[in-house]
C-alpha positions in Angstrom: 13.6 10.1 24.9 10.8 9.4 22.5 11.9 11.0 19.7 15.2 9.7 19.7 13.6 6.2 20.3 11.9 6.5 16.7 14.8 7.8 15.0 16.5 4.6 16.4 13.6 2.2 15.9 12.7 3.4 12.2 16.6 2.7 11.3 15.2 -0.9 11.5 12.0 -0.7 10.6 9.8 -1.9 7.2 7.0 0.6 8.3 6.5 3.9 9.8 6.9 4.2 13.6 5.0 5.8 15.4 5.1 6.7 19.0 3.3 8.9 21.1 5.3 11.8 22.8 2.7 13.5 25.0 -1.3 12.5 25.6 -3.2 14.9 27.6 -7.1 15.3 28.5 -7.3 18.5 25.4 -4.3 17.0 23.2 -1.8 14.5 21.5 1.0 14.7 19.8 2.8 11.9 17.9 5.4 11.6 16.4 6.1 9.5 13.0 9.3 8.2 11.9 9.8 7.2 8.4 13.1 6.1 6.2 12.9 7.1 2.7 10.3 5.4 0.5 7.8 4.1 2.9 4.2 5.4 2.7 1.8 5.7 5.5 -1.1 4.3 4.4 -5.0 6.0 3.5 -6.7 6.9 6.6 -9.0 9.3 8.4 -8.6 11.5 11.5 -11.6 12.5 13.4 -9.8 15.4 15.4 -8.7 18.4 14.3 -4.5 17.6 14.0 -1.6 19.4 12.5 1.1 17.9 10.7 4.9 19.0 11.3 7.8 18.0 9.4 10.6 18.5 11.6 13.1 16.8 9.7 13.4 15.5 6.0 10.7 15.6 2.9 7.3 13.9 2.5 4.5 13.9 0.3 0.5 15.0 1.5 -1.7 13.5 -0.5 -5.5 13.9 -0.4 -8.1 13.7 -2.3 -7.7 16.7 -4.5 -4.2 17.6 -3.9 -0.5 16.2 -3.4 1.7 18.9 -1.3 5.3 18.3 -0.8 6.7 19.1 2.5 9.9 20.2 3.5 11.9 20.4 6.9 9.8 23.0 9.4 6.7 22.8 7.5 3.3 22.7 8.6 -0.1 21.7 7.0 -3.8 21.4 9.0 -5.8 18.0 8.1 -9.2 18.1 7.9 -11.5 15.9 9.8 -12.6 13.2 8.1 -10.8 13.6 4.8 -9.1 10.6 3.3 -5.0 11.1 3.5 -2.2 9.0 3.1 2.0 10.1 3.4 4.9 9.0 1.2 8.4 9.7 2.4 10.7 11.1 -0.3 13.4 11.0 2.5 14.4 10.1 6.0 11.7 12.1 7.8 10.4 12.7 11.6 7.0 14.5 11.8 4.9 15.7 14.6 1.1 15.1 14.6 -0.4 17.6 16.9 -4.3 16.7 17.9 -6.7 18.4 19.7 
């Protein structure tokens, strides 16, 4: 029950949670709870991973852009490129790597 353990856990949270749902030898994917407001600091990736909003509204923002994302929306992160999230609401993503 993973997911519903974030939705639970993130209820109480100051930060995004983050959990991982399935970690195989060729993938991962994780998910990221997040109550409205909170921001998920500037970091990297150094596999190729897919971001999934499956419920609620963030903000992308990279280098050059800032793309708003909405419930069932998907969006491919480069390798290596700087990115941070901002929540705009009560959100639960998927990060598929791999």
């Amino acid at each position: 029950m993973v997911i519903q353990d974030v939705v639970k856990a993130v209820a109480q949270a100051a930060s995004p949670v983050v959990k991982i749902l399935v970690k195989g030898e060729a993938a991962k994917v994780i998910v990221l709870g997040f109550k409205k407001g909170m921001t998920l600091k500037e970091h990297k990736t150094n596999v190729n991973t897919r971001l999934v909003v499956l419920e609620g509204q963030i903000n992308y923002f990279s280098a050059n852009s800032k793309v708003t994302m909405n419930k069932f929306d998907d969006l491919d992160i480069p390798v290596n490129e700087p990115h941070s999230v901002e929540a705009l609401a009560d959100s639960i993503c998927f990060l598929i790597q791999g």
